[in-house]
N, C-alpha and C positions, 0 to 999 in steps of 0.2 A: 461449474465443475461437472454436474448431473448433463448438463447440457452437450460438454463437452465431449461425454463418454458416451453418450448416448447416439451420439452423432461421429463416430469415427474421428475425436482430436485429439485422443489424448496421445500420449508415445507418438508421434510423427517422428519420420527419423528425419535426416538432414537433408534428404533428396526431396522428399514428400514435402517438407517446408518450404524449400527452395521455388518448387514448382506449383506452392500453392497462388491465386489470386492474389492479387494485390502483393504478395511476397517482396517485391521490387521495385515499388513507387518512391518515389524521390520526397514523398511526404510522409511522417512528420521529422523535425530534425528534432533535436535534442537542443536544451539550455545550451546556447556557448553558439549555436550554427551546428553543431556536427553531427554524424549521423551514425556516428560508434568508433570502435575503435578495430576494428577486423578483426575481433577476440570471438568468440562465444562468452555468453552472460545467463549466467542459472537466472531463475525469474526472481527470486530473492536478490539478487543483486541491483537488477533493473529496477525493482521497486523498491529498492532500500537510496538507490542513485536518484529516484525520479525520471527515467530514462524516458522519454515520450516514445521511441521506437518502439522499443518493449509493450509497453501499455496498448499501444496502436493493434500490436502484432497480436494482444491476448484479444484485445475488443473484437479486433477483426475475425478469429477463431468462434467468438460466441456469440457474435452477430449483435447490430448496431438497435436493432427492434428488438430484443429480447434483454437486453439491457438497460430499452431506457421501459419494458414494462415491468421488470421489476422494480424499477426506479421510482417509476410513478404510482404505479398500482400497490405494491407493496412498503415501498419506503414513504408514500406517502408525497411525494415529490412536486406537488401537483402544481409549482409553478414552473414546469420544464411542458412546453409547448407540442400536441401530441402533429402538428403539422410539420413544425419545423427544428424540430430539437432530435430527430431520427437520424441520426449519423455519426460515423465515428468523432469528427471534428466537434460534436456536441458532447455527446457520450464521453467519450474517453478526455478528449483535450479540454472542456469546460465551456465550449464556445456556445454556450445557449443564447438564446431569445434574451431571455430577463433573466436567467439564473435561479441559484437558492442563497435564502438568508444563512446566516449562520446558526440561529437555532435548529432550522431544519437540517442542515449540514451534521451538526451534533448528533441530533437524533437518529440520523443514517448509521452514524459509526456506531453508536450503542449495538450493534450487532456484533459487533466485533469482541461481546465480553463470552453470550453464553448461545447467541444465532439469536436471542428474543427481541424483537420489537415493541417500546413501549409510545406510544403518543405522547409528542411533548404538550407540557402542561406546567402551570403554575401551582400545583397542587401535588402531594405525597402522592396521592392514588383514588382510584374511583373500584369502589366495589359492587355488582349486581346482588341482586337480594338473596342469593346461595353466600354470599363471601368470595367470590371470585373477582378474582380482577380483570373489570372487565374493558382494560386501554389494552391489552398487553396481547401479543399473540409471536410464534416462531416463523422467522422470515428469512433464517438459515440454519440448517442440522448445528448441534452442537461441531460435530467435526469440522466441519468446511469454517463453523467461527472459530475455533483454535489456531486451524492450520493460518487463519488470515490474521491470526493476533501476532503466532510466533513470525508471521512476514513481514509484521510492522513493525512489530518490535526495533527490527534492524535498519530503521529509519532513525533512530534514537542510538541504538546501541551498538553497531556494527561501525568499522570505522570506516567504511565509506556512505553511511549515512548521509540523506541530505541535513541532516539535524543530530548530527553525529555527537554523544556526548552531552547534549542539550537536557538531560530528563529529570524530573524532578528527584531530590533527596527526599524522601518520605518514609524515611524507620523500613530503608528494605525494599518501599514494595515498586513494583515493574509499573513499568508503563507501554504507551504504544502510539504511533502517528502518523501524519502524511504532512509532506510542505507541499504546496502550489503557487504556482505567479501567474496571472494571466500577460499576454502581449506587450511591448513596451513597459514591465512595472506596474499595469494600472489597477492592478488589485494583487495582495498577498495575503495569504492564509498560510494557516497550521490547525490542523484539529487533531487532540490526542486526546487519548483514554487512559483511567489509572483504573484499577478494580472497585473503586469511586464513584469518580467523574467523567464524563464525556463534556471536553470543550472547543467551540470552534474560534479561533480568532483571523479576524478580517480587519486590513488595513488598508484604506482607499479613500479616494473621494465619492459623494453622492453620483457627480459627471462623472466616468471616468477620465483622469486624465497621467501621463506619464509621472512617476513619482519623482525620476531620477531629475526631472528641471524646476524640484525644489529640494531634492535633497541629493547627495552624491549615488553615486554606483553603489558605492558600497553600501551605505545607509540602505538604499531601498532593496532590501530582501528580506527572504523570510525569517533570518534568523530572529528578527525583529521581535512578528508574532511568536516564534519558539519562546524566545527568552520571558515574552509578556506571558503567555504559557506558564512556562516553568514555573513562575513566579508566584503566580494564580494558583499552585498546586501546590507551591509549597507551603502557601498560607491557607490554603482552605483545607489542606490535611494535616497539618500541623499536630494536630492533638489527636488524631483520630490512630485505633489500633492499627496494627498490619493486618494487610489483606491479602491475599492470590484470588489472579485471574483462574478460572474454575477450570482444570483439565477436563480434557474429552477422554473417556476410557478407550473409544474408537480410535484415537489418533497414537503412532508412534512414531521414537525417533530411532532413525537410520541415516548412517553415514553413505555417502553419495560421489560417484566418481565425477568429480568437478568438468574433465573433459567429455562423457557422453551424458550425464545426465542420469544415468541408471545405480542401482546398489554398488555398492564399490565393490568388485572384488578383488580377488588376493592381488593382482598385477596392478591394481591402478595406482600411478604414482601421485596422487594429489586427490583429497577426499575432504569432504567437510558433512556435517550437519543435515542433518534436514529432517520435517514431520510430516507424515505421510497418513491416511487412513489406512487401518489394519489389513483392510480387506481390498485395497487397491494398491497394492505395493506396486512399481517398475519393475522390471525384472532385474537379475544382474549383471552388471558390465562383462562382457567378456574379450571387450577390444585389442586389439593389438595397440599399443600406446607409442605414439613418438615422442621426443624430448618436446616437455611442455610447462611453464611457467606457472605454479601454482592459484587457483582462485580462491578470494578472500572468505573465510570461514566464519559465516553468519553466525557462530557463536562465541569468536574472538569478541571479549571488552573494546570498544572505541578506545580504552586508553592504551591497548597493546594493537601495533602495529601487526597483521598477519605476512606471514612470511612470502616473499613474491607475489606479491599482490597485483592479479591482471586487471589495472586501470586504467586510465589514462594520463599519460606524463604531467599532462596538466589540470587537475582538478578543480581549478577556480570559479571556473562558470557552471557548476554543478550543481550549486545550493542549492537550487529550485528546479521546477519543470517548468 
């Protein structure tokens, strides 16, 4: 985000995107073959779908070196290859050298509770001889981790979710995730967070190989890991008080005109949600509006359909990225 602003990306309007680099490359497509649906997509949606284009469209905005040295350097990443792991195909789509286990996986997203990073370990905590803790340090502002919690969220809880509905029952409390498939089925994941836990879960062979010519289409996806997920969470919280994920006082919510992207205001006909830093708000919409099909409100429950919902007719091949 710092990155982005600091460098003329944020608000690009539709002409400035159009005529950016790479804007127009026939790569990546989307789960299913396709490469969108002619609609515009708020980025909560893309990443509530698992859209690869979307993803593609942000990495390529923040640049493919500067995300994997946060990746390495600060997340600790250090089985991602600093020769050959520099690209979006690596970065964004997962297509490394040797990749990350799923502990390290886990450990990534623990940011996603309050921005801190702690070193995984087998152990409660290590303290230097003042009392401090000395694994733990912040590898995103509290803001930018909220704002990335409430986008996750809607991987679980928005009804176009790849894991729509999926989230653990735990006395109330929230949760948060991501699905992934690599190529052919040959690896699937899910890692989510509760105010808890950070877990990753990974299904695949050692080789990889296609899952689907031992088990059906439908069998090999992610919901698989979700459900193993879900299940993990709701036994290991079972007995444990309720929690909230820790708001940022930096961050607010504001409703947002679903066709420009900007504050809604008084004229736009179709608005939804959204969490914003206090001090970087959009400005507000002032568009002329033509007749336009409403986009789904990343605050709608999975179990309430939102009303015209700009998807795609067919959702099935969606589960995963």
């Amino acid at each position: 985000e710092d990155y982005c602003r600091k460098n003329g990306l944020m608000g690009l309007s539709d002409k400035q995107l159009h005529a950016y680099p790479n804007a127009w490359r026939s790569w990546p497509r989307n789960y299913g073959g396709n490469y969108g649906d002619n609609s515009d997509v708020p980025l909560w949606n893309g990443l509530a779908r698992s859209l690869n284009t979307i993803a593609v469209r942000v990495g390529d905005l923040v640049g493919a070196s500067n995300i994997f040295n946060f990746l390495y350097n600060t997340l600790q990443l250090t089985t991602l290859d600093p020769t050959n792991d520099v690209g979006l195909a690596q970065m964004v789509m997962g297509s490394q050298t040797k990749g990350v286990t799923p502990m390290a996986l886990a450990s990534a997203f623990q940011i996603f509770y309050d921005g801190e990073y702690t070193t995984p370990h087998l152990y409660t905590r290590v303290l230097d001889r003042d009392g401090n803790n000395a694994t733990s340090y912040q590898a995103l502002t509290s803001d930018t981790a909220y704002v990335m919690n409430r986008l996750l969220k809607n991987v679980l809880y928005s009804s176009v979710g790849t894991a729509s509905g999926r989230y653990p029952k735990s006395n109330g409390m929230e949760a948060f995730g991501k699905t992934g498939t690599a190529s052919d089925e040959k690896d699937l994941w899910f890692v989510g967070g509760t105010p808890y836990y950070v877990t990753a879960v990974w299904w695949g062979y050692d080789a990889p190989y296609d899952m689907t010519k031992t088990l059906t289409k439908q069998q090999a996806k992610t919901s698989t890991c979700v459900m193993a997920w879900k299940a993990l969470m709701e036994q290991a919280q079972a007995d444990l008080p309720y929690k909230a994920f820790p708001a940022s006082s930096g961050v607010v919510e504001r409703r947002y005109c679903t066709q420009s992207g900007l504050l809604a205001g008084s004229s736009c006909p179709s608005t939804a949600v959204g969490y914003y830093r206090a001090d970087d708000l959009p400005d507000t919409c002032t568009y002329s509006h033509g007749a336009s099909t409403q986009a789904a409100d990343p605050a709608a429950p999975a179990e309430e359909a939102p009303q015209q919902t700009v998807i795609p007719t067919d959702t099935s091949n969606l589960d995963t990225d």
